[in-house]
LORO-886163 format. One record per residue (C-alpha): residue number from 1; residue in three letters; x, z, y. Coordinates in pm, whole numbers, plus 32768, in hexadecimal, padded with zeros to 4 digits. Each point is the difference from the previous one (the first is absolute). Layout:
BEGIN
R   pos   code      u      w      v
R   NUM    ala      X      Z      Y
...
***
This chain:
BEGIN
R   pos   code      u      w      v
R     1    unk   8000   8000   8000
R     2    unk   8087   7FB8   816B
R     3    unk   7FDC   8134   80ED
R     4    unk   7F3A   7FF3   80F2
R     5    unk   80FE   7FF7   8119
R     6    unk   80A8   7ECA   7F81
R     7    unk   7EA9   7F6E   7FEA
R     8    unk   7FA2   805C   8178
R     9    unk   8182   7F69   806B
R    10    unk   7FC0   7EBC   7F45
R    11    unk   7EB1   7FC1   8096
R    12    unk   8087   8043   8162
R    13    unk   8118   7EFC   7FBC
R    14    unk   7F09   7F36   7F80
R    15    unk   7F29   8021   8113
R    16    unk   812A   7FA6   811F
R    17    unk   8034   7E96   7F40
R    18    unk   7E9C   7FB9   7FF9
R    19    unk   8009   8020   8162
R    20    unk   815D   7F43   8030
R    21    unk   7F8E   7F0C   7F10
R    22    unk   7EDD   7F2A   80B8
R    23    unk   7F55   7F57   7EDE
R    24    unk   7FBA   80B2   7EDA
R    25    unk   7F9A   7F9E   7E8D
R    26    unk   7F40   8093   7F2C
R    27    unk   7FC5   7FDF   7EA8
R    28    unk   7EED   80CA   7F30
R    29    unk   7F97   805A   7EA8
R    30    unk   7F25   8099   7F1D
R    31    unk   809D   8155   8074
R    32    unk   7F29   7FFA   8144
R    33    unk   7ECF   7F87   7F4B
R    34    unk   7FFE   811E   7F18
R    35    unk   8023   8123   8105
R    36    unk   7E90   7F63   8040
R    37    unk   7F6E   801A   7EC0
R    38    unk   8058   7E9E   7F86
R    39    unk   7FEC   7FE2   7E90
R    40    unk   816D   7F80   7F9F
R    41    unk   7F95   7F60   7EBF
R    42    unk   8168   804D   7F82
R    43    unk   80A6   80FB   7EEE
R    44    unk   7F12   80DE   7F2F
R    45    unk   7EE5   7F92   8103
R    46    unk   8026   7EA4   7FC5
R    47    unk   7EC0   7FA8   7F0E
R    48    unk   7EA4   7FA6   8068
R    49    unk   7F0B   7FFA   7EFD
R    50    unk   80F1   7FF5   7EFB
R    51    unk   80D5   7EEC   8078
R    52    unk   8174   7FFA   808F
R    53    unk   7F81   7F8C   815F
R    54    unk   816C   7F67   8023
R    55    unk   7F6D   7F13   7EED
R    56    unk   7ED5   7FD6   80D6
R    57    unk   80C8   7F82   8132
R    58    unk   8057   7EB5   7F6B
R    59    unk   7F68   7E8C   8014
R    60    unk   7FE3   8018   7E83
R    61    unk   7F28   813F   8012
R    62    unk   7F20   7F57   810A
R    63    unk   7FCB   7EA0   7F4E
R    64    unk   7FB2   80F0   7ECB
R    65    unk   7F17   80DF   807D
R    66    unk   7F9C   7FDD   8170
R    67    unk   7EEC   80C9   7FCB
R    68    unk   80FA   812D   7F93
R    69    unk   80F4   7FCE   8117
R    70    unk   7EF9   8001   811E
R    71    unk   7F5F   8132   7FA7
R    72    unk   814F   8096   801C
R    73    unk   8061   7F7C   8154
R    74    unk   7EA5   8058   805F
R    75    unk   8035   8165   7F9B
R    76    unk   813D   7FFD   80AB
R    77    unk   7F46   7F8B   8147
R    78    unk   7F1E   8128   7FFB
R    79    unk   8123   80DC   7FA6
R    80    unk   80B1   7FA2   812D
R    81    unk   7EA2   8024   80E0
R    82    unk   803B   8159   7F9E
R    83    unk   8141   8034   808F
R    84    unk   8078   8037   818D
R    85    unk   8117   7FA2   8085
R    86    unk   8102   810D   802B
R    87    unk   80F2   8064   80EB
R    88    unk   811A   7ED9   7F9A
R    89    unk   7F0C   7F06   8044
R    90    unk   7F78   8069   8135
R    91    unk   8155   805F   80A4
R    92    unk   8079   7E9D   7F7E
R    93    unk   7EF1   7F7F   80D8
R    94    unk   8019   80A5   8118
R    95    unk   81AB   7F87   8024
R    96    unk   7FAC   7EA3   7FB1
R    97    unk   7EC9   7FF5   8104
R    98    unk   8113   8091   8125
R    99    unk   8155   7F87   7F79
R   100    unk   8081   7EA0   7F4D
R   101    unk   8018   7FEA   7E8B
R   102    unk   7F6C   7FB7   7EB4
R   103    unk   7F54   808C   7F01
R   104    unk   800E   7F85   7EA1
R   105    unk   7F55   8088   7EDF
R   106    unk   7FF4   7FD8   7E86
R   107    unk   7E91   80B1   800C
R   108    unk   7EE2   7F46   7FC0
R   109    unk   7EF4   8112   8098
R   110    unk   7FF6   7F98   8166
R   111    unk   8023   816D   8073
R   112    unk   8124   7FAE   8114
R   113    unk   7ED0   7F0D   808F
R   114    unk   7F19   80F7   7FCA
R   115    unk   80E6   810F   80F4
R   116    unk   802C   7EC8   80E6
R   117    unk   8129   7F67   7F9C
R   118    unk   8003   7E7D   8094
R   119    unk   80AF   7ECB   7F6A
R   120    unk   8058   80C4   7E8A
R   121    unk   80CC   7F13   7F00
R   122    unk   7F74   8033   7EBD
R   123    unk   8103   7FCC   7F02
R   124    unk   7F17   8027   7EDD
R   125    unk   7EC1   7F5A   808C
R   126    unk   7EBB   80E9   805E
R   127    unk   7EF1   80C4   7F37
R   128    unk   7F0F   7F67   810F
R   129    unk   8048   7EB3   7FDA
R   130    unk   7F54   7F01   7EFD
R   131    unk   80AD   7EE7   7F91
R   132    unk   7FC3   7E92   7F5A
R   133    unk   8061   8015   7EC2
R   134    unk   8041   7E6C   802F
R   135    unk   8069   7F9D   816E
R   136    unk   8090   8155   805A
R   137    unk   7F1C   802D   812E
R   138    unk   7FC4   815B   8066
R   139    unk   7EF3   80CF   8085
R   140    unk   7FC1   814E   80C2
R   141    unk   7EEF   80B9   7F0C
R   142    unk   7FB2   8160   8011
R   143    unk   7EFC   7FF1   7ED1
R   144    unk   801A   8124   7EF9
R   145    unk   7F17   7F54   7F1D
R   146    unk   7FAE   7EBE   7F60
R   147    unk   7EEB   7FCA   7F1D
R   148    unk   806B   7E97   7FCD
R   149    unk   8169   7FBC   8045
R   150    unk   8063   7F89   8108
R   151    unk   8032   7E87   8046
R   152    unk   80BF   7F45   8121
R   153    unk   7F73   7F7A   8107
R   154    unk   80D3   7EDD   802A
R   155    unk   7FF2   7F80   7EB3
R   156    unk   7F35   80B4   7EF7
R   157    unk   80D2   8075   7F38
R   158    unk   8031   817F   7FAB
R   159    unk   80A9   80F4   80DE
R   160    unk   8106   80E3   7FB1
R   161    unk   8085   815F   80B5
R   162    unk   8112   7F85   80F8
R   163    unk   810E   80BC   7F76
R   164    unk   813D   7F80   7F8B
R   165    unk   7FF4   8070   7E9E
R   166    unk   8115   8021   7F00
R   167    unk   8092   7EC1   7FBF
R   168    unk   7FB9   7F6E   8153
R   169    unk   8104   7FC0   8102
R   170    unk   7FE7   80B5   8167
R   171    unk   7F5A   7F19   80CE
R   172    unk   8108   7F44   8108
R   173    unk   7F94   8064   811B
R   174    unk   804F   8171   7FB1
R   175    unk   817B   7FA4   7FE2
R   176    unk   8016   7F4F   8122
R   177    unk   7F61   8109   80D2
R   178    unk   80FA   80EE   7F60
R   179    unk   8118   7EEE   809C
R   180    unk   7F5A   8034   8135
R   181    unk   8014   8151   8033
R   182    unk   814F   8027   7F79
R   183    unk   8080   7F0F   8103
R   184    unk   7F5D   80E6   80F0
R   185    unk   802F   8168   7F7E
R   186    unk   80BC   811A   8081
R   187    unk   7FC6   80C9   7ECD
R   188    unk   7F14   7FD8   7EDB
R   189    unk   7F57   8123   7F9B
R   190    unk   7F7E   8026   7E50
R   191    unk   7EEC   80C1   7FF4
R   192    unk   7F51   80AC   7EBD
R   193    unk   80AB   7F2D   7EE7
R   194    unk   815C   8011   7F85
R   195    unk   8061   7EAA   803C
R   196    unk   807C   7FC2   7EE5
R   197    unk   7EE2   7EF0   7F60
R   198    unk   8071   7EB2   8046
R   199    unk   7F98   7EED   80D8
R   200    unk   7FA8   8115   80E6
R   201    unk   815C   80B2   7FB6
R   202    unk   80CA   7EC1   808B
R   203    unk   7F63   802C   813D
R   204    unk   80C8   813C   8047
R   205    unk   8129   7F67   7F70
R   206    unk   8000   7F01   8106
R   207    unk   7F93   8107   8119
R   208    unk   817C   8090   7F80
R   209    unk   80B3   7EBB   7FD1
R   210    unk   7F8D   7FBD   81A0
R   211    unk   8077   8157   8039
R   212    unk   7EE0   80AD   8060
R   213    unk   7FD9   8134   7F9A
R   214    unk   7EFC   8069   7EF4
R   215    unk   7F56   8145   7FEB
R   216    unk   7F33   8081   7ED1
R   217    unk   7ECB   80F4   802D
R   218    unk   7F88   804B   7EB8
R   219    unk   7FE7   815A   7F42
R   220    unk   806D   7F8B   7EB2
R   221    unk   815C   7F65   8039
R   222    unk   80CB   7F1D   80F0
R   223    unk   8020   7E83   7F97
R   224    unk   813F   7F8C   7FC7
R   225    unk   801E   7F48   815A
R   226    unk   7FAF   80FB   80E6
R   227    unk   810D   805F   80EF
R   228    unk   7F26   815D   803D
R   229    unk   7ED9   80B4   7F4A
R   230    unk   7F0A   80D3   8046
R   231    unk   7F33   80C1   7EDB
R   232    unk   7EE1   8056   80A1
R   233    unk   7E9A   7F6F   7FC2
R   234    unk   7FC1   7EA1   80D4
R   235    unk   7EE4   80F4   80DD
R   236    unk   80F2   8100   802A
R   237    unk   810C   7F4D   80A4
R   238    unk   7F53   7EC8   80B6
R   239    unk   7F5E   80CF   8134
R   240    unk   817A   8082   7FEF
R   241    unk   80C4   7ED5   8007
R   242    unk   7F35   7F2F   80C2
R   243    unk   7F6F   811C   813F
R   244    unk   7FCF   7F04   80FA
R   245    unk   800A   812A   8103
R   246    unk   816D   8030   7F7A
R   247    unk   8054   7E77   8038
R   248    unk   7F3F   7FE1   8151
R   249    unk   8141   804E   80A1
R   250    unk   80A9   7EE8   7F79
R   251    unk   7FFD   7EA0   80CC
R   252    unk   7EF1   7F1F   7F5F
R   253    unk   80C9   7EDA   7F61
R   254    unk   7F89   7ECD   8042
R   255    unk   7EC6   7F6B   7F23
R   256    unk   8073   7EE9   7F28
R   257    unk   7F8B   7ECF   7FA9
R   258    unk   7F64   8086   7EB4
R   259    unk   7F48   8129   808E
***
């Protein structure tokens, strides 16, 4: 365990390059959706119904049972209506409503949006999203029911949860945004996963390669390209890190073109 005094020093450092840095990145995952109640679906909770849901994340599970898989995602949806957004999310909203930067996450719940978060990259697609199983066009849809399932608008043909599922490469767009902010960033901050999972993992790697520093908030462990860690909680230590009254004093870098 870290005492709590080397804790408190780290976050202060942390807390001066924030403010020196201008534009930060963030990166979150599933850490931050589970201090809100969001079912992981992973380790000894990771059946529904009898069925490895990591086996029910796939194309093959969906073309074999659509039925099956959309009364899972459906449960997941009204899981997630459940939850609130906690105090990660909401301080993450309120730095990137007054200060440049960028927000990725690999959650699919749509609670950064939800606690006001604008312009979120969504590695790994969105829970509130359908999608055409055959052109790939995408819809917003907040329905937690279907008694027929669902079919797409532009085409007919069925519609799937717009998720990147195992199997499935992250969409292009996500990289490129990570580019982006990487060519921008002062410091990239990891928040509530390891960072350790590849693609996701190579994003820090580059953050490092570039030379900006990499800092790691997440109880269980640092990943093995942070430059600093803290272990505390993602709601613990975002209001911390990220006190706007703290960075007020700091000049206001100029907006970029991204922002």
């Amino acid at each position: 365990m870290v005492p709590l005094d080397v804790v408190d020093e780290r976050i202060a450092r942390i807390r001066a390059l924030i403010r020196d840095a201008g534009y930060v990145f963030m990166m979150t995952g599933s850490g931050v959706s589970a201090e809100s109640g969001v079912p992981t679906f992973r380790g000894a909770g990771g059946y529904w119904r009898n069925h490895d849901v990591t086996e029910l994340a796939t194309p093959e599970a969906f073309t074999a049972n659509p039925r099956l898989v959309w009364d899972w995602y459906l449960e997941r949806r009204r899981a997630v209506l459940a939850c609130e957004p906690n105090a990660a999310h909401r301080a993450i909203a309120a730095w990137l409503a007054a200060r440049p930067g960028m927000l990725i996450t690999q959650n699919v719940d749509g609670l950064h949006e939800r606690a006001g978060t604008r312009d979120v990259v969504r590695f790994h697609g969105s829970l509130w999203t359908n999608k055409c199983s055959q052109c790939g066009i995408e819809r917003a849809c907040e329905d937690v029911h279907y008694d027929a399932l669902p079919a797409s608008p532009c085409c007919g043909a069925p519609e799937r949860p717009g998720v990147v599922w195992f199997g499935e490469p992250i969409p292009r767009a996500g990289f490129d945004a990570a580019d982006d902010a990487l060519a921008h960033a002062g410091v990239m901050l990891v928040i509530g996963t390891s960072g350790v999972v590849f693609p996701a993992a190579g994003i820090a790697q580059a953050a490092r390669y570039r030379g900006i520093p990499v800092i790691t908030v997440n109880p269980d462990g640092a990943g093995g390209d942070s430059d600093t860690w803290v272990p505390l909680p993602a709601g613990a230590a975002m209001p911390r890190l990220l006190a706007l009254d703290d960075q007020a004093r700091a000049p206001r870098p100029r907006e970029t073109e991204t922002r």
